[in-house]
Residue frames as qw, qx, qy, qz and C-alpha x, y, z in Angstrom:
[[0.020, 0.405, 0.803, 0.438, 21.53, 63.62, 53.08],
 [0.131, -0.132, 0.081, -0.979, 18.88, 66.19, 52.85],
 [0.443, 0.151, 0.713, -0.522, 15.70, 66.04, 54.85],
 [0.674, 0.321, 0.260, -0.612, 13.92, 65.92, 51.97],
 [0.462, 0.340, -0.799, -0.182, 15.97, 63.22, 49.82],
 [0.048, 0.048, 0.954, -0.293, 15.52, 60.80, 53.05],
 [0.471, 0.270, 0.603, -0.585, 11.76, 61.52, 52.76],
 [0.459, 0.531, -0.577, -0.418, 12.06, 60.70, 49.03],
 [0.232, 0.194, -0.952, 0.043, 13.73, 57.42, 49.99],
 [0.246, 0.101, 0.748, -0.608, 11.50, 56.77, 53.02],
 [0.709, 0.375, 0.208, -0.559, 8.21, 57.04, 50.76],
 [0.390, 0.518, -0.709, -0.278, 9.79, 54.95, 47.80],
 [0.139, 0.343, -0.887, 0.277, 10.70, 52.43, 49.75],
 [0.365, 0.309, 0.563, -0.674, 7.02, 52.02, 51.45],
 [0.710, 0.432, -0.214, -0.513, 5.56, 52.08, 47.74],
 [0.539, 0.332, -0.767, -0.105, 7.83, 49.19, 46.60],
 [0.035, 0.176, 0.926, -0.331, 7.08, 46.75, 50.13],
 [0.418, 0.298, 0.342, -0.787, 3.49, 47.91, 49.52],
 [0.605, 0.447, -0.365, -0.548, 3.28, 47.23, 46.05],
 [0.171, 0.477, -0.860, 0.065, 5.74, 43.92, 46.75],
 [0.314, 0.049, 0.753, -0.576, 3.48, 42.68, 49.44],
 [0.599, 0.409, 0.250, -0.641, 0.28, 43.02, 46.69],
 [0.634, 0.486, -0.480, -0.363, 2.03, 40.95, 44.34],
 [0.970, 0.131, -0.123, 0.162, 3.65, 38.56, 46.07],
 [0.375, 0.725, -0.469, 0.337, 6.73, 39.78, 46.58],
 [0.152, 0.144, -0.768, 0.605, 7.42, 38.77, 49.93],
 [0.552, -0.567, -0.529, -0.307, 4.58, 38.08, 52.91],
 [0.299, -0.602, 0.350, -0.652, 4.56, 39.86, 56.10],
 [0.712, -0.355, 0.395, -0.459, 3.46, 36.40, 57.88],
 [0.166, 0.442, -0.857, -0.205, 5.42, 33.47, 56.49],
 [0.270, -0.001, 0.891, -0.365, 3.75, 30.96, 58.90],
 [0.641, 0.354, 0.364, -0.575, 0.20, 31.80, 57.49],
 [0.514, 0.625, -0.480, -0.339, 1.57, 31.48, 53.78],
 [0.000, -0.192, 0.980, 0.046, 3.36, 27.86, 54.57],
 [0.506, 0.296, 0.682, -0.438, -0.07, 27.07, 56.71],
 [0.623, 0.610, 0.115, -0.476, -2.14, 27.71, 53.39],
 [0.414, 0.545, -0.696, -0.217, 0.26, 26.33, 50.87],
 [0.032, -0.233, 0.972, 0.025, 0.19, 23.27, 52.84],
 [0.401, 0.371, 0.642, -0.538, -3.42, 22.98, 52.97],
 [0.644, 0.682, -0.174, -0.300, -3.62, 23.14, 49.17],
 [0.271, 0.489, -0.828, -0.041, -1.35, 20.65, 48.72],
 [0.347, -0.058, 0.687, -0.636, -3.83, 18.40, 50.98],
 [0.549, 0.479, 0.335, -0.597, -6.35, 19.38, 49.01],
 [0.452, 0.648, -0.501, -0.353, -4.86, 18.69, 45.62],
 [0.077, -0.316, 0.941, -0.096, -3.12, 15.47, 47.06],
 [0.474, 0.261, 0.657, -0.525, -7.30, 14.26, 47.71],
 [0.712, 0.539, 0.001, -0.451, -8.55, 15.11, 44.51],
 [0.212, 0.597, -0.729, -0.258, -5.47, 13.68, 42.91],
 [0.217, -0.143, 0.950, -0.174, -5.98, 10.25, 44.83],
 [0.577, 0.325, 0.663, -0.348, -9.68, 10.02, 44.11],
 [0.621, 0.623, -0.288, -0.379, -9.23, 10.73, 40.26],
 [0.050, -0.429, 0.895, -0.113, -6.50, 8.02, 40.78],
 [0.463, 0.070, 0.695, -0.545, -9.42, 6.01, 42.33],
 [0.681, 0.510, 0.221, -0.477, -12.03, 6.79, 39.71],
 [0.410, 0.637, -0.431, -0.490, -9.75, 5.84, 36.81],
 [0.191, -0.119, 0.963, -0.150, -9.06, 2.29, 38.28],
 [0.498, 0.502, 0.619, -0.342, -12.83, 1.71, 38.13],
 [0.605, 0.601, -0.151, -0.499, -13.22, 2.96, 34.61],
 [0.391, 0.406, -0.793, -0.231, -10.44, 0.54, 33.42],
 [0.422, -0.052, 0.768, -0.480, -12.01, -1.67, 35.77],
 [0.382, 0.495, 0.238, -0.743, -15.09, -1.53, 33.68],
 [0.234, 0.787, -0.402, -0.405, -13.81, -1.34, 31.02],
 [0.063, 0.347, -0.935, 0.028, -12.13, -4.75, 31.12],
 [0.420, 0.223, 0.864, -0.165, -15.35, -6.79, 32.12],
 [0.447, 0.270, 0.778, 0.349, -16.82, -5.23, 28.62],
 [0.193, -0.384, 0.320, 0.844, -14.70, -3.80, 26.69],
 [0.208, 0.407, 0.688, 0.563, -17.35, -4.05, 23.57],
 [0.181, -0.812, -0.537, 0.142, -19.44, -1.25, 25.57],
 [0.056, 0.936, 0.122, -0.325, -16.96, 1.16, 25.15],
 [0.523, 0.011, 0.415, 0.744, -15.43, 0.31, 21.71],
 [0.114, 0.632, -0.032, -0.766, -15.58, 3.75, 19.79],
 [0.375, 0.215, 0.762, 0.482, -17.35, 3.40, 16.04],
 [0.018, -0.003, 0.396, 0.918, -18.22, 5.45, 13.29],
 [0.353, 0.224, 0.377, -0.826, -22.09, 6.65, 13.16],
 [0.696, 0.652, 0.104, -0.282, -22.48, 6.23, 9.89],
 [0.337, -0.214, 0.795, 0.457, -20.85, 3.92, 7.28],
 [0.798, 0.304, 0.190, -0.484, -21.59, 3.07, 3.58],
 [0.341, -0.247, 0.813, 0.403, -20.34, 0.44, 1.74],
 [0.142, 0.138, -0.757, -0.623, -21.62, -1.39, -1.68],
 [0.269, -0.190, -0.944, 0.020, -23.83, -3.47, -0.17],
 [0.349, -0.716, -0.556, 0.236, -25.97, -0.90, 2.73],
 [0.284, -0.790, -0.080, -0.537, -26.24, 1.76, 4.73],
 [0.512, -0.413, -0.654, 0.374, -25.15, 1.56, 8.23],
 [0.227, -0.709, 0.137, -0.654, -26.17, 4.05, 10.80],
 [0.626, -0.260, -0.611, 0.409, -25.24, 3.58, 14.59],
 [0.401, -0.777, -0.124, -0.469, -26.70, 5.16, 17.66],
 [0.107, 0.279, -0.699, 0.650, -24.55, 5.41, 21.10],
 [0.568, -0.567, -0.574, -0.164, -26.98, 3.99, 24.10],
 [0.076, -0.631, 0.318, -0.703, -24.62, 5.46, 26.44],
 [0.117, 0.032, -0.908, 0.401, -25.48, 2.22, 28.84],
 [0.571, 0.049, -0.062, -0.817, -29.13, 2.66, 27.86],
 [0.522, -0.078, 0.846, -0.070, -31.45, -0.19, 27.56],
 [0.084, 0.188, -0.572, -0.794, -31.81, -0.95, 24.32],
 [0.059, -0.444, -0.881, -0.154, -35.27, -2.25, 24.70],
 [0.022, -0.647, -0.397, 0.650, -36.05, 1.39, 25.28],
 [0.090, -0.307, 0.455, 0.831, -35.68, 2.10, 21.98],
 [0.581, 0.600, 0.415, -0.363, -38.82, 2.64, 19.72],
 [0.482, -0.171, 0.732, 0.450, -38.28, 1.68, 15.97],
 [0.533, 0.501, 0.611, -0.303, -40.33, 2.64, 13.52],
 [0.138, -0.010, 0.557, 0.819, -40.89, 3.15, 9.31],
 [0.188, 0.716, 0.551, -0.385, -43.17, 5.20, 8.09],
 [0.579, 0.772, 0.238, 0.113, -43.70, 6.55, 4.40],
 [0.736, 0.302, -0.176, 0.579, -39.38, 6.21, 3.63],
 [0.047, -0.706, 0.530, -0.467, -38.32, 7.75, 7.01],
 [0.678, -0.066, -0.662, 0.313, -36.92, 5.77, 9.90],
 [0.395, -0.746, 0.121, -0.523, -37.99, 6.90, 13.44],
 [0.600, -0.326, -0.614, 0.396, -36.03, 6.12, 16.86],
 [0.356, -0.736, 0.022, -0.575, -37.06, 7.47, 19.73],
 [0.558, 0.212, -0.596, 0.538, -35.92, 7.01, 22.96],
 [0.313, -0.775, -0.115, -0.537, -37.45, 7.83, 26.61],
 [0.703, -0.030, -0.641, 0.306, -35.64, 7.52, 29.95],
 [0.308, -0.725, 0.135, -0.601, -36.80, 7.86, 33.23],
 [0.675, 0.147, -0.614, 0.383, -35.25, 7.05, 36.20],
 [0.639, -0.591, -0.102, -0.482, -36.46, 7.47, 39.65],
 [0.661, 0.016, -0.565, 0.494, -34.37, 6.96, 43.13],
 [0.647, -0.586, -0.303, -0.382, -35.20, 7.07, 46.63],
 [0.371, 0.219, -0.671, 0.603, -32.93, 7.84, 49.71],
 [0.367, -0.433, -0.653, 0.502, -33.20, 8.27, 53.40],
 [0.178, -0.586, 0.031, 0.790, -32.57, 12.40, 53.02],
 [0.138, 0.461, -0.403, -0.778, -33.65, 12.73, 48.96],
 [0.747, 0.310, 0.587, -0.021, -35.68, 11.81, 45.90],
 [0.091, -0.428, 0.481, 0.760, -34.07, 11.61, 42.43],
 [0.648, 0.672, 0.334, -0.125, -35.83, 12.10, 38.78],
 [0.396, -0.324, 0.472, 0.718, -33.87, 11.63, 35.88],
 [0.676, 0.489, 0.524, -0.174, -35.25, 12.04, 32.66],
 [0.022, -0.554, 0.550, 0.625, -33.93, 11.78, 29.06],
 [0.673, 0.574, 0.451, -0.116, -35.24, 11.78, 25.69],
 [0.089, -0.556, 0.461, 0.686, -34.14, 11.08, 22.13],
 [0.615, 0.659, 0.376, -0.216, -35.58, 11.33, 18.68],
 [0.052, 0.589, -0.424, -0.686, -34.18, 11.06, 15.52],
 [0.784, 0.529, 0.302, -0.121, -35.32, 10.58, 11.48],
 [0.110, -0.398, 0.626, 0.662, -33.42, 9.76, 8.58],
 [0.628, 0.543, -0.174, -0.529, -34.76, 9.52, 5.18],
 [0.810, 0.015, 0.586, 0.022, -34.71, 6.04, 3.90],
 [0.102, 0.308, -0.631, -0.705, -32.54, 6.50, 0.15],
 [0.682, 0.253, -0.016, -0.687, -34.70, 6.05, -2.59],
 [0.370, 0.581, -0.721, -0.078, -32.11, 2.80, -3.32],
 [0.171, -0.157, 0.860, -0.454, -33.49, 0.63, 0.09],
 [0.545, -0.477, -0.614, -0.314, -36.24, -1.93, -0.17],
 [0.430, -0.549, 0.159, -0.699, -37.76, -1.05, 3.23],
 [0.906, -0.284, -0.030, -0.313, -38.65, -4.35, 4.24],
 [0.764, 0.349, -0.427, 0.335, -34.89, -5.13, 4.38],
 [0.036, -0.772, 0.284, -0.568, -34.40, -2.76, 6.82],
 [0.781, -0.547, -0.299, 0.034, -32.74, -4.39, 10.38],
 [0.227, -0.811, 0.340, -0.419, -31.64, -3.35, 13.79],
 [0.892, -0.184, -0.393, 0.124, -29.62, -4.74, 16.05],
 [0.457, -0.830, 0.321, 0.007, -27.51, -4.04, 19.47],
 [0.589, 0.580, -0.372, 0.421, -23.93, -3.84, 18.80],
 [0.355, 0.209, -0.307, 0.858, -22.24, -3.04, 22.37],
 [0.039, 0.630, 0.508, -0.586, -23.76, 0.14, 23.48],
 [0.200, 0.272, -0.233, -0.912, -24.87, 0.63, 20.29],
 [0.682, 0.497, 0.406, -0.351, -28.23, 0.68, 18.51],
 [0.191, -0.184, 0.684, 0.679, -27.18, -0.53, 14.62],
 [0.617, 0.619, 0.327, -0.361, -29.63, -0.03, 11.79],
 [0.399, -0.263, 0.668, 0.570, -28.87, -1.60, 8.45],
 [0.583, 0.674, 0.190, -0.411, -30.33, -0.72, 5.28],
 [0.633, -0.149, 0.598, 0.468, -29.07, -2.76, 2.41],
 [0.289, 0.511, -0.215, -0.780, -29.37, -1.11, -1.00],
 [0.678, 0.555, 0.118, -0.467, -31.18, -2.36, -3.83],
 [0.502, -0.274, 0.681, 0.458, -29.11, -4.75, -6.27]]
């Protein structure tokens, strides 16, 4: 073979374990590669368990009351009403401000929440506001609310 075929090969050969090495192909240090593979497996194994964990507790939850997180429709109408429904989201539904006022419907909603460690102080705060237009079809004074669950219900029957 000529000197300069073997230095042909010789560089090739260096590109491709270079290139091999930058993809993956193979690892100069096995040991480190196991070391690190197992250590991500650890890590994965942890998270796995504590999602594991957390989902117990939701069904957990879930089971002492189960009306809190049945899933219903926002808004229904039938012959008879109107229905509109608000999520509380595990609000308190005495936070909820109610009001009519020349054929709209106001709820409003303020939550603040304050909490007090050794090492921290927390401040939550959350706020919600919505109007609908009262149809032109609703005696007002019919209009009632009530707590469903973890929902806020508002019923507006319709004129007959």
């Amino acid at each position: 073979m000529s000197h300069k075929k073997l230095m042909l090969s010789l560089v090739a050969s260096l590109t491709l374990s270079a290139s091999m090495y930058a993809f993956g192909g193979f690892t100069l240090n096995l040991n480190d590669e196991l070391k690190h593979n197992h250590q991500l497996i650890k890590e994965y194994k942890d998270k796995v368990q504590l999602l594991e964990e957390r989902n117990k507790f939701l069904l957990a939850e879930k089971a002492k009351n189960p009306k809190l997180y049945e899933e219903k429709k926002l808004y229904e109408e039938s012959k008879e009403s109107y229905i509109y429904r608000i999520k509380l989201n595990g609000a308190e539904a005495n936070k909820v401000s109610f009001t009519i006022k020349d054929h709209f419907l106001s709820i409003e909603m303020n939550l603040k929440s304050e909490e007090k460690t050794n090492s921290s102080y927390y401040v939550s705060s959350r706020y919600f506001s919505e109007i609908y237009a009262i149809p032109k079809n609703v005696d007002e004074s019919k209009i009632k609310h009530e707590v469903d669950g973890d929902y806020f219900v508002i019923v507006m029957p319709k004129n007959k």
